[in-house]
C-alpha positions, -999 to 999 in steps of 0.1 A, spaced: -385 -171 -433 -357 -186 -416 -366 -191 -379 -329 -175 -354 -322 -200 -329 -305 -180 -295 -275 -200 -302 -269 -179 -328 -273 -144 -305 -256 -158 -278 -221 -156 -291 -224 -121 -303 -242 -109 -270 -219 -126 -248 -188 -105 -274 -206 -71 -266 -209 -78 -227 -172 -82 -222 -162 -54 -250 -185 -28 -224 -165 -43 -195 -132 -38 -211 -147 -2 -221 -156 9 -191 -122 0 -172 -102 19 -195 -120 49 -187 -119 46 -150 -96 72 -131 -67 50 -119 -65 12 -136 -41 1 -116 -56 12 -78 -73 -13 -62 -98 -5 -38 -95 -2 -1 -123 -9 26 -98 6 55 -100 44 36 -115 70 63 -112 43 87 -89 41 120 -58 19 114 -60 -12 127 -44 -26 155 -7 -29 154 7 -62 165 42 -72 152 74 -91 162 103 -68 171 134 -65 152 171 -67 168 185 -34 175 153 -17 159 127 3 174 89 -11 166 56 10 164 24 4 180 -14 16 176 -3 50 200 27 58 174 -1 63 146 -17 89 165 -6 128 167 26 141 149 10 145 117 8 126 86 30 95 85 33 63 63 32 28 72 47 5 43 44 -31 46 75 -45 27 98 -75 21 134 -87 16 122 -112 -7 100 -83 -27 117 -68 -57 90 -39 -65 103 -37 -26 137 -29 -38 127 -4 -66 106 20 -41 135 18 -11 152 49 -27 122 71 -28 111 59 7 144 70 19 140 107 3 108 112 19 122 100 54 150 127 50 124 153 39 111 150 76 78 127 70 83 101 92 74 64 76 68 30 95 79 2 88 62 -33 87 83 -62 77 60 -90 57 64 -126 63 102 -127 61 130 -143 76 144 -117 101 183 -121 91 171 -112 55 153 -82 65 182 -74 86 205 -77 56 179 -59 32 184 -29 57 221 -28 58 223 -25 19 194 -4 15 196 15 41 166 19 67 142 49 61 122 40 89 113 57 123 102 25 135 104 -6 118 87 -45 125 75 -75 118 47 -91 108 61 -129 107 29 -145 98 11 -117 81 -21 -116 109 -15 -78 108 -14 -76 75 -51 -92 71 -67 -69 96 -50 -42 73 -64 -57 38 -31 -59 22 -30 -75 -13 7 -77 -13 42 -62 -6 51 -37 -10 16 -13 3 17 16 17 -11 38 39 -11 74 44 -25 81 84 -34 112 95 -31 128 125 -61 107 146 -45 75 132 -72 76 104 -59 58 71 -64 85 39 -49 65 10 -32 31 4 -9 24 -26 -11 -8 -35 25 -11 -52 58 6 -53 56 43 -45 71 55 -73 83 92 -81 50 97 -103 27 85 -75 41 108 -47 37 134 -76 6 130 -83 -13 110 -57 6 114 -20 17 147 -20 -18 162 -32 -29 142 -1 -5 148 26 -11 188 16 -50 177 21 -45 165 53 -24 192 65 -47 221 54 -70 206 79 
């Protein structure tokens, strides 16, 4: 009888290990969230640069008032671009958004506001992206949902697109209300 050597499993083994993996991530609920350590957690502190003729936000802003947004975006950020519109109809809807300028020059996100528009109440920068550690940003554009206590419910990592306020920040700003 021919004796199997464990090179010979290995190969097939090591095949079936990383067809589970791939199996059980494309079952899980959302494949394209990424987790967040800050969820049912204060914000954290608020420390950016201010813009000209713009109002900023500090830690006191995030408290009271209701749900509000903070969304970390860029000039240089195209997904940035593509969620601008949809940030803008939730500002004129009443929910009031914050915004945190990431690691750009300032006359760019000057200019970026001018053609977009500016859907925020308040509006900063973070010029070296400190704030953004403490927040655990992966990358522009993110987006947090706070409640009333300045507690973060939900980050998007991404563009907020229509579907996501659809199905994943309305459901959650009606959560929060209901309260």
């Amino acid at each position: 009888m021919a004796k199997i050597s464990p090179l010979m499993i290995a190969p097939p083994l090591i095949f079936a290990g990383f067809a589970l993996l791939a199996a059980v991530g494309m079952f899980r609920d959302d494949p394209e969230a990424l987790p967040s350590a800050r969820k049912g957690q204060p914000a954290p502190p608020v420390v950016l640069t201010e813009l000209p003729n713009k109002v900023s936000f500090d830690d006191a802003t995030l408290r009271g008032d209701g749900v509000k947004l903070v969304n970390y975006w860029a000039s240089w950020c195209a997904p940035c671009r593509v969620e601008h519109p949809n940030l803008e109809a939730l500002a004129e809807e009443g929910l009031p958004i914050y915004g945190v300028n990431y690691k750009d020059e300032t006359a760019n996100a000057m200019a970026f506001l001018t053609e977009l528009g500016d859907p925020y109440a308040r509006v900063g920068a973070d010029l070296e992206g400190r704030m953004a550690l403490d927040w655990g940003v992966y990358g522009v554009p993110e987006t947090y949902l706070i409640d009333d206590s300045g507690t973060i419910l939900l980050r998007i990592a991404g563009p907020v697109t229509q579907r996501i306020i659809d199905e994943t920040l309305r459901p959650a700003i009606e959560a929060a209300t209901v309260q």
